[in-house]
C-alpha positions in Angstrom: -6.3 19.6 69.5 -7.1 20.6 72.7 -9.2 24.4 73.8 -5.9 25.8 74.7 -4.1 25.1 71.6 -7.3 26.4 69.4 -7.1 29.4 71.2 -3.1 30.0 70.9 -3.4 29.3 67.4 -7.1 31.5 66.6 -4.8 34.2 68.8 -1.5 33.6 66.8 -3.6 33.6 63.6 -5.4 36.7 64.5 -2.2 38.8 65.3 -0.6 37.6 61.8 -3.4 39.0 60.1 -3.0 42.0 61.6 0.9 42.3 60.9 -0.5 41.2 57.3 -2.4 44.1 56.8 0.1 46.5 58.8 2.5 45.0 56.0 0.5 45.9 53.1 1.4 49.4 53.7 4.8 49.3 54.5 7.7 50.1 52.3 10.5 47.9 51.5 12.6 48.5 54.2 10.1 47.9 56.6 8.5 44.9 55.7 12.0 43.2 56.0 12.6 44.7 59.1 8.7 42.8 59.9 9.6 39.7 58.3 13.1 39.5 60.5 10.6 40.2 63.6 8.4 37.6 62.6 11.0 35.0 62.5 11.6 35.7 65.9 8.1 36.4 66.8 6.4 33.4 64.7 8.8 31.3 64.0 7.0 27.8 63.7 4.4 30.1 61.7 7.2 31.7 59.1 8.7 28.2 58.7 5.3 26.9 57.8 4.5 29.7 55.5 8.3 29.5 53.9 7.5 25.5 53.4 4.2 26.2 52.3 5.6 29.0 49.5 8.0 25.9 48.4 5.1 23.6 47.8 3.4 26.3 46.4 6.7 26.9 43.6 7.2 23.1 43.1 3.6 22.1 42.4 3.8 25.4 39.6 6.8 23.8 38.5 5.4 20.4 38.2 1.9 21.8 36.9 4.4 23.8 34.2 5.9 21.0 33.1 2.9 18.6 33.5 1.7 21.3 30.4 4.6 20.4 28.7 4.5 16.9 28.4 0.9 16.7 27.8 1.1 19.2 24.6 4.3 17.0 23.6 2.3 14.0 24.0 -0.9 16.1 22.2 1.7 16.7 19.3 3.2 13.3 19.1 0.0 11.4 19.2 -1.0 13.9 16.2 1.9 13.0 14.7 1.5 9.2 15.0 -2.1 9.4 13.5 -0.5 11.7 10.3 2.6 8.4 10.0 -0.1 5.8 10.7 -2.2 7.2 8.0 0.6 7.2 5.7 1.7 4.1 6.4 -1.7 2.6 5.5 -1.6 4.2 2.3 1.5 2.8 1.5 0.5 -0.8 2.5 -2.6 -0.3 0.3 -0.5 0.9 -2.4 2.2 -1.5 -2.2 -1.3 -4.0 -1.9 -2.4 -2.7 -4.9 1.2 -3.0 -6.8 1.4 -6.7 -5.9 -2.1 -7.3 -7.4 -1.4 -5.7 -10.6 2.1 -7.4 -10.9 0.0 -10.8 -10.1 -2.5 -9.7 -12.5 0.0 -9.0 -15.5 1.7 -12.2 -15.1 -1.3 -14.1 -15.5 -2.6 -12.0 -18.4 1.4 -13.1 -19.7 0.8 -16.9 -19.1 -2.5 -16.5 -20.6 -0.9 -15.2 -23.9 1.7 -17.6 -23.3 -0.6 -20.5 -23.6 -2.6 -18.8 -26.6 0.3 -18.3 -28.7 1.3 -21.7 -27.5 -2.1 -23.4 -28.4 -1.9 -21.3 -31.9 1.4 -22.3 -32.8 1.2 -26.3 -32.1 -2.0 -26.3 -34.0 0.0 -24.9 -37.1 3.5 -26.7 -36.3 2.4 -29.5 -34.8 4.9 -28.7 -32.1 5.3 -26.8 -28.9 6.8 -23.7 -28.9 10.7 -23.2 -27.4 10.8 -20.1 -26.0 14.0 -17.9 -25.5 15.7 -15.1 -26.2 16.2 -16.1 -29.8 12.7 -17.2 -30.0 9.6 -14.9 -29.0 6.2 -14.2 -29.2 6.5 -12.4 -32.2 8.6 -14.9 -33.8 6.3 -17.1 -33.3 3.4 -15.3 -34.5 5.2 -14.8 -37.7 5.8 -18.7 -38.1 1.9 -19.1 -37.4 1.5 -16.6 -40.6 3.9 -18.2 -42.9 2.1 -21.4 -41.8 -0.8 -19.9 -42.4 -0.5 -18.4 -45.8 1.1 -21.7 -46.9 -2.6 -22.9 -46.1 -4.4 -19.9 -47.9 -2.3 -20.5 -50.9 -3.4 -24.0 -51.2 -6.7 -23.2 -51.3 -7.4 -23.8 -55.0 -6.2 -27.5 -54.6 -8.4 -28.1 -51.2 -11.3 -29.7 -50.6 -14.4 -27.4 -49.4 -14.1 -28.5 -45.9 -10.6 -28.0 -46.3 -11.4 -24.6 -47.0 -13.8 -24.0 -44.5 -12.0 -25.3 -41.6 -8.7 -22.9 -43.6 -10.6 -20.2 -43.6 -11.7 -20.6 -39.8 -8.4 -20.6 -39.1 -7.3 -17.8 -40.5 -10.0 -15.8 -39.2 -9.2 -17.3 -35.8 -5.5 -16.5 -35.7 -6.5 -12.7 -36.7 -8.9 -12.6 -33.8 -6.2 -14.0 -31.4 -3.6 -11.3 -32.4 -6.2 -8.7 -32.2 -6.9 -10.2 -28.8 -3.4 -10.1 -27.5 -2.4 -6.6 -29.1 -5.4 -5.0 -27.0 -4.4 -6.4 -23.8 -7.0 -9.1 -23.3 -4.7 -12.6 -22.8 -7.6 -13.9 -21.2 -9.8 -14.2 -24.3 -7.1 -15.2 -26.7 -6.7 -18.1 -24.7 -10.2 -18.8 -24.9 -10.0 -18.3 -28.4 -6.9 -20.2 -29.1 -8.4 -22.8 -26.7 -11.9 -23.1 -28.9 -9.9 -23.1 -32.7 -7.0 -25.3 -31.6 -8.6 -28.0 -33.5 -9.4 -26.2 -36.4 -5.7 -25.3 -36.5 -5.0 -28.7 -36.6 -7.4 -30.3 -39.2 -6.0 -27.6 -41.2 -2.5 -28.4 -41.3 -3.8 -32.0 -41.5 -5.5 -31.4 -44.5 -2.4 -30.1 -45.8 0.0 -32.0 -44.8 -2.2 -34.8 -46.8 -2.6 -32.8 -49.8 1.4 -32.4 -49.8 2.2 -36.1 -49.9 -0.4 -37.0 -52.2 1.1 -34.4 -54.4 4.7 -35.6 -53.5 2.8 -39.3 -54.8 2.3 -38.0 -57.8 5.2 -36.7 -58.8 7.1 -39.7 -58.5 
């Protein structure tokens, strides 16, 4: 910009302060009657100022509604952290679920196989399981089979007793086991006596056809 122009502008500048002041303490009436002589006066000036005053609106608009979406955002983002948390909990939960529904069927297999072990060592046989045929059925054929044994006793041997009597207690131990909730050590149980189950009902099995030989 060249001297001239600073000094048309600094002159122009100056005078508008003046008129800026002398409008301060004006009345309505005639600061419009100023602001239609500054058009005409200033008129590069006034446009300036009039663009300026735009801006001036528009970047309050803008900033207003910069506000906004900052506290939406603010309120979303808490409310993104609140559902994330949640949905943490309910993955450990559902976590947690799956585990103990993993954990009860093995603790059923492990029962399963207990009473399984139990009743082949006093059958001889598997167990057939179904609706018609249960655990408790099961254990009430192991007690039959059982008390067949025990009644016996006076015509058995002393090891036949013994290994009678270990059965018993054995089966007792078992039930106790599975009516508390521990499969696991039923099946140990049922696991460790599973031959004493069997000698037993050997024993007796014996004693019934030698007593069957005798009677013909």
């Amino acid at each position: 910009m060249s001297n001239i122009d600073k000094q048309a502008v600094t002159a122009k500048t100056k005078e508008l302060a003046s008129l800026m002041v002398e409008r301060f303490s004006m009345n309505p009436v005639s600061c419009k009657l100023l602001n239609e002589a500054w058009k005409k006066e200033f008129p590069d000036e006034v446009a300036i100022a009039e663009r300026m005053l735009a801006l001036l609106y528009e970047l309050e608009h803008y900033k207003s509604r910069e506000e906004r979406v900052t506290k939406l955002v603010l309120d979303n983002s808490t409310s993104w952290d609140a559902l994330y948390k949640k949905l943490e909990a309910a993955e450990r939960s559902i976590a947690e679920l799956e585990r103990s529904e993993t954990q009860l069927i093995n603790e059923r297999d492990a029962a399963e196989s207990a009473l399984a072990d139990m009743y082949q060592a006093a059958t001889g046989e598997r167990p057939e399981w179904s609706n018609m045929f249960g655990f408790a059925d099961a254990v009430d054929v192991v007690e039959e089979r059982l008390a067949t044994l025990e009644a016996n006793q006076s015509q058995t041997t002393p090891t036949g007793i013994q290994l009678i009597t270990e059965a018993i207690g054995a089966h007792g131990y078992i039930v106790g086991c599975l009516l508390q909730g521990r499969p696991d050590l039923a099946l140990e149980e049922s696991r460790k006596w599973v031959s004493a189950f069997g000698q037993a009902a050997e024993i007796v099995s014996a004693q019934d056809a030698a007593g069957i030989g005798k009677g013909d």
